[in-house]
PDB file of N, CA, C and O in Angstrom:
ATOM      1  N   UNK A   1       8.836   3.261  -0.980  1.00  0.00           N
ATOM      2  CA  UNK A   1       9.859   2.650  -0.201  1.00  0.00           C
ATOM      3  C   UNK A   1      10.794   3.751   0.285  1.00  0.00           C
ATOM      4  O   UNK A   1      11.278   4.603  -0.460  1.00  0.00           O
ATOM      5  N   UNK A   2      11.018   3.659   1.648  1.00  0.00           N
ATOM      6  CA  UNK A   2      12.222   4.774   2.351  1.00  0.00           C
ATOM      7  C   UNK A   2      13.500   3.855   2.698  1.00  0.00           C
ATOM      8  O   UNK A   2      13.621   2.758   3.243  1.00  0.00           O
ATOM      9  N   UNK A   3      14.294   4.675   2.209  1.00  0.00           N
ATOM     10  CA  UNK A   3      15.838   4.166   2.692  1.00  0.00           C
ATOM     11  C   UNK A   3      16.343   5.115   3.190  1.00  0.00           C
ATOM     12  O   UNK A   3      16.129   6.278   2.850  1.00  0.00           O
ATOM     13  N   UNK A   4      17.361   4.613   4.392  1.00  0.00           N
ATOM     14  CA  UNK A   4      17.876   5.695   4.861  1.00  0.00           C
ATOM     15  C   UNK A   4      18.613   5.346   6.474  1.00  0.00           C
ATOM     16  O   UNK A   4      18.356   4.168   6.723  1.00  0.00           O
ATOM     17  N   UNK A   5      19.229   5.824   7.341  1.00  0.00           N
ATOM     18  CA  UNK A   5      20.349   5.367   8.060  1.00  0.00           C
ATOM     19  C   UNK A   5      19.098   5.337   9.364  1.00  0.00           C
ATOM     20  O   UNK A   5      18.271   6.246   9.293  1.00  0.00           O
ATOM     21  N   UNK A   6      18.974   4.505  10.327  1.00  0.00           N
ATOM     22  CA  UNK A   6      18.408   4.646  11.802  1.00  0.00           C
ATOM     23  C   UNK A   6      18.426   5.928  12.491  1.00  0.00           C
ATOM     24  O   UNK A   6      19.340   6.437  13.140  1.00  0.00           O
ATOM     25  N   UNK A   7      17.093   6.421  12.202  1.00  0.00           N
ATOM     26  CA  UNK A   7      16.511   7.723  13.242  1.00  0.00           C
ATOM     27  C   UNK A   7      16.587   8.419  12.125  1.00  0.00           C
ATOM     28  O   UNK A   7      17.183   9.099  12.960  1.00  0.00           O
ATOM     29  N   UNK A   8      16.607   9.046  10.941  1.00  0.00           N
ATOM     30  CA  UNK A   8      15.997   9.772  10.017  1.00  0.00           C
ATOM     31  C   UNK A   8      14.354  10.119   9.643  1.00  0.00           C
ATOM     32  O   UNK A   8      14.051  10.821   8.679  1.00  0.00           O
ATOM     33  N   UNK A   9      13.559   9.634  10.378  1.00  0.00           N
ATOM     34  CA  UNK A   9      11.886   9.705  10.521  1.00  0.00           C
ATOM     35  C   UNK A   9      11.602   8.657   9.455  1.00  0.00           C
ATOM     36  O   UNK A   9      10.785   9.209   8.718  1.00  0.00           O
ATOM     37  N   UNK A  10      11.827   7.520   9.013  1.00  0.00           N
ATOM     38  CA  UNK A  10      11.036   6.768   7.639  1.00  0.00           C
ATOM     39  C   UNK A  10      10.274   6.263   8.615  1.00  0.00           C
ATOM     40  O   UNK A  10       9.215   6.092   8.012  1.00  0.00           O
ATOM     41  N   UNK A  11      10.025   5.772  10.139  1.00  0.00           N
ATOM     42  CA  UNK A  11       8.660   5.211  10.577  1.00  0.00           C
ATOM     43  C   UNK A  11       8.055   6.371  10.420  1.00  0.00           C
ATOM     44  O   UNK A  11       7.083   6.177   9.690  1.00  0.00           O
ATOM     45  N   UNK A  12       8.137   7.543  10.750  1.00  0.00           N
ATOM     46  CA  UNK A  12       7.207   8.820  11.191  1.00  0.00           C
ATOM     47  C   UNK A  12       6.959   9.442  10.064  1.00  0.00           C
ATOM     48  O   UNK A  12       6.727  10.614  10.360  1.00  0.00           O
ATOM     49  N   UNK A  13       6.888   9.298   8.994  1.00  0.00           N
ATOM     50  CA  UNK A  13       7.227   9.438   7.874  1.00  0.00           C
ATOM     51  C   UNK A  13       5.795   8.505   6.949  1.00  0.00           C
ATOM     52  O   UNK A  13       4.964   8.772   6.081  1.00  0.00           O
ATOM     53  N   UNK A  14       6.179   7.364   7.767  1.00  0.00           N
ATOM     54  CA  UNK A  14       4.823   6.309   6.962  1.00  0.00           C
ATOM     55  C   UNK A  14       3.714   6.601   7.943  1.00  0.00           C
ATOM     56  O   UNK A  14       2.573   6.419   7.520  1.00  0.00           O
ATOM     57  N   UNK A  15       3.832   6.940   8.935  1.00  0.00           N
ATOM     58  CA  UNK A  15       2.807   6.928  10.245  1.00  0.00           C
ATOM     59  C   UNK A  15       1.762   7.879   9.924  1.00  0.00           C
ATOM     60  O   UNK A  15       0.553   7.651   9.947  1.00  0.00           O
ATOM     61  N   UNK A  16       2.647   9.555   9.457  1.00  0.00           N
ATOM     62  CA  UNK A  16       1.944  10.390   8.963  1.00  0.00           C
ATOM     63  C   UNK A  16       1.254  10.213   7.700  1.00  0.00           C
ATOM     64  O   UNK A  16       0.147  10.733   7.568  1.00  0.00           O
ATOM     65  N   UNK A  17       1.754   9.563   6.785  1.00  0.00           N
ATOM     66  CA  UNK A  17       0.774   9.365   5.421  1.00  0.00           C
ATOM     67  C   UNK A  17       0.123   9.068   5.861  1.00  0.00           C
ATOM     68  O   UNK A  17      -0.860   9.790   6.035  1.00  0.00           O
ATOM     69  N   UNK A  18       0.204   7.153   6.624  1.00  0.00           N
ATOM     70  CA  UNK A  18      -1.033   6.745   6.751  1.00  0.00           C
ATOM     71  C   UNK A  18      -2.421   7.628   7.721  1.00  0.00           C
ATOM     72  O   UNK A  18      -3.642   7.475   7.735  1.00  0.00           O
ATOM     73  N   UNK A  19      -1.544   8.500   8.397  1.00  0.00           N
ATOM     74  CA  UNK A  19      -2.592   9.078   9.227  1.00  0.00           C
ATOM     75  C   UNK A  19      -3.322  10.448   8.091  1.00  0.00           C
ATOM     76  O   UNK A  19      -4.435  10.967   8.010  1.00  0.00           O
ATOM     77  N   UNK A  20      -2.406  10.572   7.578  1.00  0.00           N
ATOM     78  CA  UNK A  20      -3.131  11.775   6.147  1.00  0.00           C
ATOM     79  C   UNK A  20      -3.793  11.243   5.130  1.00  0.00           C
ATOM     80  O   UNK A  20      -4.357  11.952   4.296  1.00  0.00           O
ATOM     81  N   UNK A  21      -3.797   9.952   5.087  1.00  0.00           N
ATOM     82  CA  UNK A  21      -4.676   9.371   3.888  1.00  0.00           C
ATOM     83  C   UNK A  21      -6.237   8.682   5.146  1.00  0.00           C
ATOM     84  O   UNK A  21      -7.114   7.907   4.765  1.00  0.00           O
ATOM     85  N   UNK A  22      -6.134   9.225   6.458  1.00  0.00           N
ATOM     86  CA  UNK A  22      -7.143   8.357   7.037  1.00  0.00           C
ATOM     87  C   UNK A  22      -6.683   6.837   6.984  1.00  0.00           C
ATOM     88  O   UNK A  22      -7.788   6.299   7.055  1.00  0.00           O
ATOM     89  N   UNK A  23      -5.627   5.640   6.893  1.00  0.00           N
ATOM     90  CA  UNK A  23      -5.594   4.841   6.321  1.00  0.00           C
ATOM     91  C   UNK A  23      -5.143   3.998   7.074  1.00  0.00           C
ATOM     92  O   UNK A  23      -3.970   4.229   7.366  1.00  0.00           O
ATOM     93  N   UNK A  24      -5.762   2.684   7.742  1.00  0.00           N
ATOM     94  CA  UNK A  24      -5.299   1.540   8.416  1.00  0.00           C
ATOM     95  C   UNK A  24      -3.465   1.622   8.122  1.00  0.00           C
ATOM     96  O   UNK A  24      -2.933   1.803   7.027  1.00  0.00           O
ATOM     97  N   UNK A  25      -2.701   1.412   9.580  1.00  0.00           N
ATOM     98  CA  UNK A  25      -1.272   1.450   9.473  1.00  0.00           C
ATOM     99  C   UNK A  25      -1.369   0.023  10.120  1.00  0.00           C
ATOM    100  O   UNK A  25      -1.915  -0.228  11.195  1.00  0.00           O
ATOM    101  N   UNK A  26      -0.689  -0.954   9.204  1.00  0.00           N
ATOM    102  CA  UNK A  26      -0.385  -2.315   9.284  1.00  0.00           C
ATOM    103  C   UNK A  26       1.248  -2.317   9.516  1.00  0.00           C
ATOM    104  O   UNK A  26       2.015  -1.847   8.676  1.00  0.00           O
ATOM    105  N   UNK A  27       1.711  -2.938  10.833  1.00  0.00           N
ATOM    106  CA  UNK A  27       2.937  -2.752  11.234  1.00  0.00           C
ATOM    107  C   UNK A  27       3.779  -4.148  11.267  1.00  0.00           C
ATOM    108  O   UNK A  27       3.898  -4.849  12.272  1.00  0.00           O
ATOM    109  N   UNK A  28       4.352  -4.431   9.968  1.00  0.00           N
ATOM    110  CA  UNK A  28       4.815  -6.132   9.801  1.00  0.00           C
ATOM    111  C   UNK A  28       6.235  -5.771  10.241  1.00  0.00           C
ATOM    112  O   UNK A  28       6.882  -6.365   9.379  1.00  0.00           O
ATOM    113  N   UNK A  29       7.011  -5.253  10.930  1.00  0.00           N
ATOM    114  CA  UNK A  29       8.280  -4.816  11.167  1.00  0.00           C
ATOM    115  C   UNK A  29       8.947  -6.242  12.154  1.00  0.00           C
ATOM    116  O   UNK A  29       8.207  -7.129  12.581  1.00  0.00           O
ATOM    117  N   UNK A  30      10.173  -6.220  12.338  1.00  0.00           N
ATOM    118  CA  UNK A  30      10.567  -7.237  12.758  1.00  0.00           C
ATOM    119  C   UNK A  30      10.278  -7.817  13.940  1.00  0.00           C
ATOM    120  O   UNK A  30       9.777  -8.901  14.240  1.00  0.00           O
ATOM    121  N   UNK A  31      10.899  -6.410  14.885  1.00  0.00           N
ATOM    122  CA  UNK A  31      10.284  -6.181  16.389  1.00  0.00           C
ATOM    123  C   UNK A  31       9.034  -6.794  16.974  1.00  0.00           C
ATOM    124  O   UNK A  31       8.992  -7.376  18.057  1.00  0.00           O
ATOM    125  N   UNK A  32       7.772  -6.559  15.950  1.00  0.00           N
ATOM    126  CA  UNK A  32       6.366  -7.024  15.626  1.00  0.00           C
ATOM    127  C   UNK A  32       6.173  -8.741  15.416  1.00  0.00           C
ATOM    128  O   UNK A  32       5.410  -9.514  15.996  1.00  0.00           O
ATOM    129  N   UNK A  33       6.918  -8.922  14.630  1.00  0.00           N
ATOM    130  CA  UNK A  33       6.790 -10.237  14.041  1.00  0.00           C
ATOM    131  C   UNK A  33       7.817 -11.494  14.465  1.00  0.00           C
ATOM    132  O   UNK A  33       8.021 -12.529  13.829  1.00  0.00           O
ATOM    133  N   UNK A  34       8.423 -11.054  15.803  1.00  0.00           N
ATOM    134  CA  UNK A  34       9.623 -11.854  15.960  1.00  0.00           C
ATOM    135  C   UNK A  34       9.262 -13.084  16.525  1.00  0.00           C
ATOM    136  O   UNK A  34      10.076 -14.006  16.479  1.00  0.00           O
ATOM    137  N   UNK A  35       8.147 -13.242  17.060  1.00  0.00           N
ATOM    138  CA  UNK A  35       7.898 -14.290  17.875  1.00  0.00           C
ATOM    139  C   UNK A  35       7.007 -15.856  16.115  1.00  0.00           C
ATOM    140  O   UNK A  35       6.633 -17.028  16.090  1.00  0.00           O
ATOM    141  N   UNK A  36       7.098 -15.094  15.456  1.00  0.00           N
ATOM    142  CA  UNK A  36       6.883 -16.404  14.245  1.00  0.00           C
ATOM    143  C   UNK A  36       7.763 -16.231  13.398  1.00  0.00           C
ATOM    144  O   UNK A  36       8.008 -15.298  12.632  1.00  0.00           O
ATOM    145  N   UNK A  37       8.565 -17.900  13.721  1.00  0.00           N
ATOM    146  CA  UNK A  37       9.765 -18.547  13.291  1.00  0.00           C
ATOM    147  C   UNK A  37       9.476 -19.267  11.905  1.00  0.00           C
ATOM    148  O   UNK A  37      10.271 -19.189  10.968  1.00  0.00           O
ATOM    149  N   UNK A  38       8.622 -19.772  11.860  1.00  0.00           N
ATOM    150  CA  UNK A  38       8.741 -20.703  10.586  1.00  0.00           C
ATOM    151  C   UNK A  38       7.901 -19.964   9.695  1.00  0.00           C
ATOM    152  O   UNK A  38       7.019 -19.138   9.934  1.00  0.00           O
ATOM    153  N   UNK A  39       8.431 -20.508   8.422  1.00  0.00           N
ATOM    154  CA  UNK A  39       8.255 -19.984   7.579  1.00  0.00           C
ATOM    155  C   UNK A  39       6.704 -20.196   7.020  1.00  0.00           C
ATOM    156  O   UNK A  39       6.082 -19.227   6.584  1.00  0.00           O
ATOM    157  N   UNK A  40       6.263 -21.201   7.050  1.00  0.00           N
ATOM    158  CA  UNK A  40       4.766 -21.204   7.339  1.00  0.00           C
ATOM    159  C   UNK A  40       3.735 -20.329   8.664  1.00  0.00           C
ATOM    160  O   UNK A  40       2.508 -20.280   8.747  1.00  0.00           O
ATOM    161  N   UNK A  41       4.441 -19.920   9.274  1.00  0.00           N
ATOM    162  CA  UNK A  41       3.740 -19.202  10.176  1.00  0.00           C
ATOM    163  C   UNK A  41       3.655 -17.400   9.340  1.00  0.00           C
ATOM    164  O   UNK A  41       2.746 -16.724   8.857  1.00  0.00           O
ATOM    165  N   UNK A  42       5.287 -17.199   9.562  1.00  0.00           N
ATOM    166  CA  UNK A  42       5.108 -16.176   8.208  1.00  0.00           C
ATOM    167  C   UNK A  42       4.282 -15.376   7.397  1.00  0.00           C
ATOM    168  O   UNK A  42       3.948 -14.192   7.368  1.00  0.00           O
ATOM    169  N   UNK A  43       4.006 -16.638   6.595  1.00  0.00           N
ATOM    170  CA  UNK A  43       3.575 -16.753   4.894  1.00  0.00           C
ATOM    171  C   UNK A  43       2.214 -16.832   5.663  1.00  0.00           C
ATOM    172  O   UNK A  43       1.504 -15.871   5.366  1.00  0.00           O
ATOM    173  N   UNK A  44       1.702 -17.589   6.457  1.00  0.00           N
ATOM    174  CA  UNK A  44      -0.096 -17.003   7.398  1.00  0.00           C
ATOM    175  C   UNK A  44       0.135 -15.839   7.612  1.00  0.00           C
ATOM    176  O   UNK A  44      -0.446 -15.200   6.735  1.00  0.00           O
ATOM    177  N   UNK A  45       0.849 -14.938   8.527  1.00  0.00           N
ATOM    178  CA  UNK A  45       1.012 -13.566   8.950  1.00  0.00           C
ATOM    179  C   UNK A  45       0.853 -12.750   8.154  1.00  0.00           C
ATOM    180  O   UNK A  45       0.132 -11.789   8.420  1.00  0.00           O
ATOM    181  N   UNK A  46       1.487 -12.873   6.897  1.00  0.00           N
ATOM    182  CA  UNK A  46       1.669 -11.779   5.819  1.00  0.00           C
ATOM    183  C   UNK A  46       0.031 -12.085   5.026  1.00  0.00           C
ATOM    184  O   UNK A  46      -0.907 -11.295   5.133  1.00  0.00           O
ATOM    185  N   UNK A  47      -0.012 -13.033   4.459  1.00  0.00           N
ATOM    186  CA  UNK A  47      -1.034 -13.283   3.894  1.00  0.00           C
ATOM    187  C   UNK A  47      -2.625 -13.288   4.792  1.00  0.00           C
ATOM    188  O   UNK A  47      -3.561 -13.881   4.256  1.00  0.00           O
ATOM    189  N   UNK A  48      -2.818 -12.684   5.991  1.00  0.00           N
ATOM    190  CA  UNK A  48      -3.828 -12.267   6.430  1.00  0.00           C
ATOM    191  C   UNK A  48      -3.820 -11.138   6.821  1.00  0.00           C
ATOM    192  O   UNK A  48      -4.899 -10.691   7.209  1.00  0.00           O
ATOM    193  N   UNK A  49      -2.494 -10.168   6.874  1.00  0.00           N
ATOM    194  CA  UNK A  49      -2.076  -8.590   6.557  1.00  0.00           C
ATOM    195  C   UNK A  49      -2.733  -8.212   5.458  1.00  0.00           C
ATOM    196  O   UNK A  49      -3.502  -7.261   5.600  1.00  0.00           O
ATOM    197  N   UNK A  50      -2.632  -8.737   4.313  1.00  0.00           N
ATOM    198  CA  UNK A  50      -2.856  -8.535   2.720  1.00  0.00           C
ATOM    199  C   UNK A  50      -4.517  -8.485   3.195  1.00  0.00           C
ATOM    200  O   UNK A  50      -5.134  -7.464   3.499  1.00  0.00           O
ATOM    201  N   UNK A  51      -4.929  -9.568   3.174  1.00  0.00           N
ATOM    202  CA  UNK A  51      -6.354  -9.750   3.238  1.00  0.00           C
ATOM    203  C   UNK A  51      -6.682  -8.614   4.041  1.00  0.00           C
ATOM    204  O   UNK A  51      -6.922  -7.733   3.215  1.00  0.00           O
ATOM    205  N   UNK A  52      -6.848  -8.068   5.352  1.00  0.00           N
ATOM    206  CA  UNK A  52      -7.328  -7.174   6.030  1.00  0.00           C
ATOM    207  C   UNK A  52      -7.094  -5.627   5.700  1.00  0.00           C
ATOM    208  O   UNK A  52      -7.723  -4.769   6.319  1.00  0.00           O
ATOM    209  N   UNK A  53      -6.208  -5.313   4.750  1.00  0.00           N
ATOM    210  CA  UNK A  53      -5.588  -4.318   4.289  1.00  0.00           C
ATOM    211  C   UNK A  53      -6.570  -4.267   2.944  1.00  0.00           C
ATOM    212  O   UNK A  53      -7.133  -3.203   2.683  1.00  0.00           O
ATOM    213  N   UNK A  54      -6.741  -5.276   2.209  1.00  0.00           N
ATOM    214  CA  UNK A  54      -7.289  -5.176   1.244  1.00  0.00           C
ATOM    215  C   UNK A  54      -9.488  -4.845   1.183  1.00  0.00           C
ATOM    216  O   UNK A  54     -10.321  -4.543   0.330  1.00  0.00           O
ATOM    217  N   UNK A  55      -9.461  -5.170   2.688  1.00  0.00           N
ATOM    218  CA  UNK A  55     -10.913  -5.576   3.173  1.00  0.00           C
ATOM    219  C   UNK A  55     -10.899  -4.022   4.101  1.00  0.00           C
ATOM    220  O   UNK A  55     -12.042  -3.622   4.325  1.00  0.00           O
ATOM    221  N   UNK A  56      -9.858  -3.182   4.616  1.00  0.00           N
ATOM    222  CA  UNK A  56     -10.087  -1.864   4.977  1.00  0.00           C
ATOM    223  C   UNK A  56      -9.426  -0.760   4.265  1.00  0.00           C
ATOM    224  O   UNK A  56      -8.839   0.051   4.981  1.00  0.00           O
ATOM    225  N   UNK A  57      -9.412  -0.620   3.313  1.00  0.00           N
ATOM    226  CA  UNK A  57      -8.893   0.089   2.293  1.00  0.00           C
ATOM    227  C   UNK A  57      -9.003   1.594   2.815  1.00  0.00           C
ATOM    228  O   UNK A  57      -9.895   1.718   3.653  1.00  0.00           O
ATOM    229  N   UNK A  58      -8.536   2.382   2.615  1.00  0.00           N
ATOM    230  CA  UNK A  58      -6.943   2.437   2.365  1.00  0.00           C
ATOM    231  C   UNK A  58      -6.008   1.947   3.385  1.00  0.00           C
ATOM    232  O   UNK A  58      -6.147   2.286   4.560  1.00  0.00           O
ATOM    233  N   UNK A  59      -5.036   1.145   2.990  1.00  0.00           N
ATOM    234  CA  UNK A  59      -4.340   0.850   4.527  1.00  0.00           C
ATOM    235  C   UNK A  59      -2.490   0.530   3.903  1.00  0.00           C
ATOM    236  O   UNK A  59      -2.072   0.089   2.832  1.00  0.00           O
ATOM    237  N   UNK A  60      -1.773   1.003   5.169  1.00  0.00           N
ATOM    238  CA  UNK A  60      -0.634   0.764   4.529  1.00  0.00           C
ATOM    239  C   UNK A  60      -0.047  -0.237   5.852  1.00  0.00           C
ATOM    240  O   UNK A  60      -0.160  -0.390   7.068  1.00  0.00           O
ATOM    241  N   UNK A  61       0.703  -0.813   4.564  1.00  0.00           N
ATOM    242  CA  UNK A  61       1.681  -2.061   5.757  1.00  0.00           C
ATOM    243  C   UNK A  61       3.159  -1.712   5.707  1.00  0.00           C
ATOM    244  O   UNK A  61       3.921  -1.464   4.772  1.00  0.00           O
ATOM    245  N   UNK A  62       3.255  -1.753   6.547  1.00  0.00           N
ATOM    246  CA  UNK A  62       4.798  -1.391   7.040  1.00  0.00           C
ATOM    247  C   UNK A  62       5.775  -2.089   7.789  1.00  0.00           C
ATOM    248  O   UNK A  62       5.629  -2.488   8.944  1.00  0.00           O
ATOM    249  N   UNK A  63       7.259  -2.279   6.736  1.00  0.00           N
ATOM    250  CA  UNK A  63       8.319  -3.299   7.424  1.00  0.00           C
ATOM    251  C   UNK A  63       9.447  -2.783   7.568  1.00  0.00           C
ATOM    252  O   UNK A  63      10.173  -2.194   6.768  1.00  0.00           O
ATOM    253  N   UNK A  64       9.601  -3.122   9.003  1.00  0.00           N
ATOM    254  CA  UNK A  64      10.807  -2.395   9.204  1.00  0.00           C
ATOM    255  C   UNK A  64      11.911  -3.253   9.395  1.00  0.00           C
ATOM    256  O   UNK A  64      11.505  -4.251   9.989  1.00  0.00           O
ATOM    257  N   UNK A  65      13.241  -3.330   9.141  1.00  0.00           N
ATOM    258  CA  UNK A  65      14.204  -4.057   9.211  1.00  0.00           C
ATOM    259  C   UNK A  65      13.643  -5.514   8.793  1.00  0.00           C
ATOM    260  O   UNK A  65      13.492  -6.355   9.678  1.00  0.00           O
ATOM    261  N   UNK A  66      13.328  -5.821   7.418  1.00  0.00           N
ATOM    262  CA  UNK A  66      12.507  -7.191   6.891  1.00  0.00           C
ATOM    263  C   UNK A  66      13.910  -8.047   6.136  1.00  0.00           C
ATOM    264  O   UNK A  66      13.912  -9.223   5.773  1.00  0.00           O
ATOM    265  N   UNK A  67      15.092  -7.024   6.036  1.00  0.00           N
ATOM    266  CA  UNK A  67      15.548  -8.141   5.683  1.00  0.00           C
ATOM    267  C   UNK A  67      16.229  -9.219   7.659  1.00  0.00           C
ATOM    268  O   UNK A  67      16.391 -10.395   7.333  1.00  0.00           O
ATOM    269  N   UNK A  68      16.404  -9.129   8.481  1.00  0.00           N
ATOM    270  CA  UNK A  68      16.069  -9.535   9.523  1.00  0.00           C
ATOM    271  C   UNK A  68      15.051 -10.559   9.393  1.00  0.00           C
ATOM    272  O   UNK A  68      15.669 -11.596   9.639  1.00  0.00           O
ATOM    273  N   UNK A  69      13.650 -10.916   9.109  1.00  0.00           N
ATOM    274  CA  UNK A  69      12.986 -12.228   8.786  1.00  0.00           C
ATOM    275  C   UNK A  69      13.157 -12.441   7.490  1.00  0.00           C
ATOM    276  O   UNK A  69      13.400 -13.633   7.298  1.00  0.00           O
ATOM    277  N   UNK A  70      13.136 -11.701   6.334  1.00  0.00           N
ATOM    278  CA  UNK A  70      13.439 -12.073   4.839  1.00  0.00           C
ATOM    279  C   UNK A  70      14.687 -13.267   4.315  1.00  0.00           C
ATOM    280  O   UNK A  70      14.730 -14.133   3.442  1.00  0.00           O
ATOM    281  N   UNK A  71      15.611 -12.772   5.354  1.00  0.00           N
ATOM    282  CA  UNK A  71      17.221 -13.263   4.897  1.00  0.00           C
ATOM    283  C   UNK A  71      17.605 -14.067   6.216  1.00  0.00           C
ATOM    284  O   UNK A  71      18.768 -14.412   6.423  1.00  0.00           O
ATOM    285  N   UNK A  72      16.669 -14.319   7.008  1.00  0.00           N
ATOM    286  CA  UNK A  72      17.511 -14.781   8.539  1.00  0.00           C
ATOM    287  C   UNK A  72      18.218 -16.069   7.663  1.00  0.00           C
ATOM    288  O   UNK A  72      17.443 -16.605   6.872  1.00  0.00           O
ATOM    289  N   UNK A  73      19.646 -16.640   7.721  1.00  0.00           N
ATOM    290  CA  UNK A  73      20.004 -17.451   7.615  1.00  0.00           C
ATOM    291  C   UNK A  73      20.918 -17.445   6.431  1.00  0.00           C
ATOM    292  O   UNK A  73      21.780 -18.291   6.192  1.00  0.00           O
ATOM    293  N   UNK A  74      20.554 -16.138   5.550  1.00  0.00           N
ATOM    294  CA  UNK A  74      21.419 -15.971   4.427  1.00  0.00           C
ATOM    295  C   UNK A  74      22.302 -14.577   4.523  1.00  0.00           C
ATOM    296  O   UNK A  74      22.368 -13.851   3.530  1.00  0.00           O
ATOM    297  N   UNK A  75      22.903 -14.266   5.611  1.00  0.00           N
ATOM    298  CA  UNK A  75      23.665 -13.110   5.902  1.00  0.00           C
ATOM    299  C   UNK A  75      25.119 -12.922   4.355  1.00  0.00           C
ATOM    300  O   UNK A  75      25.552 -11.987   3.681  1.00  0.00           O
ATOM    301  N   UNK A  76      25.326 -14.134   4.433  1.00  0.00           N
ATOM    302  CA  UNK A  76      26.792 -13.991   3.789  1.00  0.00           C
ATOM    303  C   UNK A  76      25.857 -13.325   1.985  1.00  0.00           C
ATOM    304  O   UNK A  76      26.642 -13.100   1.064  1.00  0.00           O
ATOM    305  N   UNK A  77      25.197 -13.225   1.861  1.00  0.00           N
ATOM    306  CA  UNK A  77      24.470 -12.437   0.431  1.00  0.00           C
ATOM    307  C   UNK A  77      24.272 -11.134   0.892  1.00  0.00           C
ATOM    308  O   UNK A  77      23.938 -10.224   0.133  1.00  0.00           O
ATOM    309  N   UNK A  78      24.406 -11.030   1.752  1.00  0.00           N
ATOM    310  CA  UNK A  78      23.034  -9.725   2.387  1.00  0.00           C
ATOM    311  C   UNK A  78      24.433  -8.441   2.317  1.00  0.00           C
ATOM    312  O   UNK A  78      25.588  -8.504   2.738  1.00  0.00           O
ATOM    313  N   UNK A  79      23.690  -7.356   1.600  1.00  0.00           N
ATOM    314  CA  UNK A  79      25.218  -6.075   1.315  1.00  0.00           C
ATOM    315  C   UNK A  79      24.557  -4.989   2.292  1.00  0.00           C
ATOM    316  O   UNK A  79      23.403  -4.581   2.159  1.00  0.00           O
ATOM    317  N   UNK A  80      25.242  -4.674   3.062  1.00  0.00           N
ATOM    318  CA  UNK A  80      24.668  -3.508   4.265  1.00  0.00           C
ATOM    319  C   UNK A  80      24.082  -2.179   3.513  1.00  0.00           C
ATOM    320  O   UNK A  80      23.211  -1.408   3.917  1.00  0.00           O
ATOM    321  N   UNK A  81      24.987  -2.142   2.041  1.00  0.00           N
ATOM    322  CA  UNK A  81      24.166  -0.711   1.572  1.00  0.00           C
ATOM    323  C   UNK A  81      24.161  -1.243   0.511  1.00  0.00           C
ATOM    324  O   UNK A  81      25.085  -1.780  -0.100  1.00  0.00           O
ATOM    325  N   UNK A  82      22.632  -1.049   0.133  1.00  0.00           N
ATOM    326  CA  UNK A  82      22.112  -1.681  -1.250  1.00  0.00           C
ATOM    327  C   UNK A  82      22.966  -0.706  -2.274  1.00  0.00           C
ATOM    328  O   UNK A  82      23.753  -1.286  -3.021  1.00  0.00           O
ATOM    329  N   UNK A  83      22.882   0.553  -2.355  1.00  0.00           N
ATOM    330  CA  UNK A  83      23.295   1.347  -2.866  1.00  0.00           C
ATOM    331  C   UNK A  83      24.607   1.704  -3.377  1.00  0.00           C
ATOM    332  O   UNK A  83      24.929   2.411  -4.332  1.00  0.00           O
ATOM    333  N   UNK A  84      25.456   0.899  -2.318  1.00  0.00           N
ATOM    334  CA  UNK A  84      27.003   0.790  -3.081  1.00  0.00           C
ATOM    335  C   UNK A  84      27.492  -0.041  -4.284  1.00  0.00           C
ATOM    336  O   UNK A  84      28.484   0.261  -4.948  1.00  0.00           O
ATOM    337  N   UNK A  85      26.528  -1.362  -4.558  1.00  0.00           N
ATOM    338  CA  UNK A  85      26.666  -1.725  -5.672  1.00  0.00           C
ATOM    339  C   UNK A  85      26.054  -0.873  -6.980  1.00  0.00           C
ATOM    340  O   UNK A  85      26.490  -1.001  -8.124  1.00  0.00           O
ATOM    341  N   UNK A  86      25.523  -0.440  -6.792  1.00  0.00           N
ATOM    342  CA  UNK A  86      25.526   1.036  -7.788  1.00  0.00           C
ATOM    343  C   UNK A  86      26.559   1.538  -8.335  1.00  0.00           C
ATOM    344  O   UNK A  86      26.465   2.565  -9.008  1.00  0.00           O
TER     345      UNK A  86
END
């Protein structure tokens, strides 16, 4: 997992592993996934990521800004830096 502020390389960063391990790059990022709203559509999306990832091995999946579909609707929980409650 990469943390870290917008434009620090964590996409380019996973792009290159996956391209150094030879390894299917599965891109579940928000941008990607914005057009399925419900949560059953989702939970299909992710769960046929898994399957195809698991059926082309090695492969990495990658989310970018997930709390964006993770939390849509629960902002008032959501802490901008995980790290300050530390």
């Amino acid at each position: 997992m990469f943390f870290g502020p917008s434009g620090c390389g964590k996409t380019h960063a996973s792009i290159a592993i996956a391209q150094h391990c030879d390894a299917l790059f599965i891109d579940l990022s928000a941008k990607n996934t914005e057009r399925y709203t419900t949560k059953e559509d989702i939970t299909k999306l992710y769960a046929t990521a898994w399957r195809v990832a698991k059926q082309n091995q090695p492969a990495v999946i990658y989310f970018d800004n997930v709390e964006t579909i993770m939390f849509a609707g629960k902002a008032k929980g959501i802490v901008k830096d995980p790290m300050a409650k530390m």
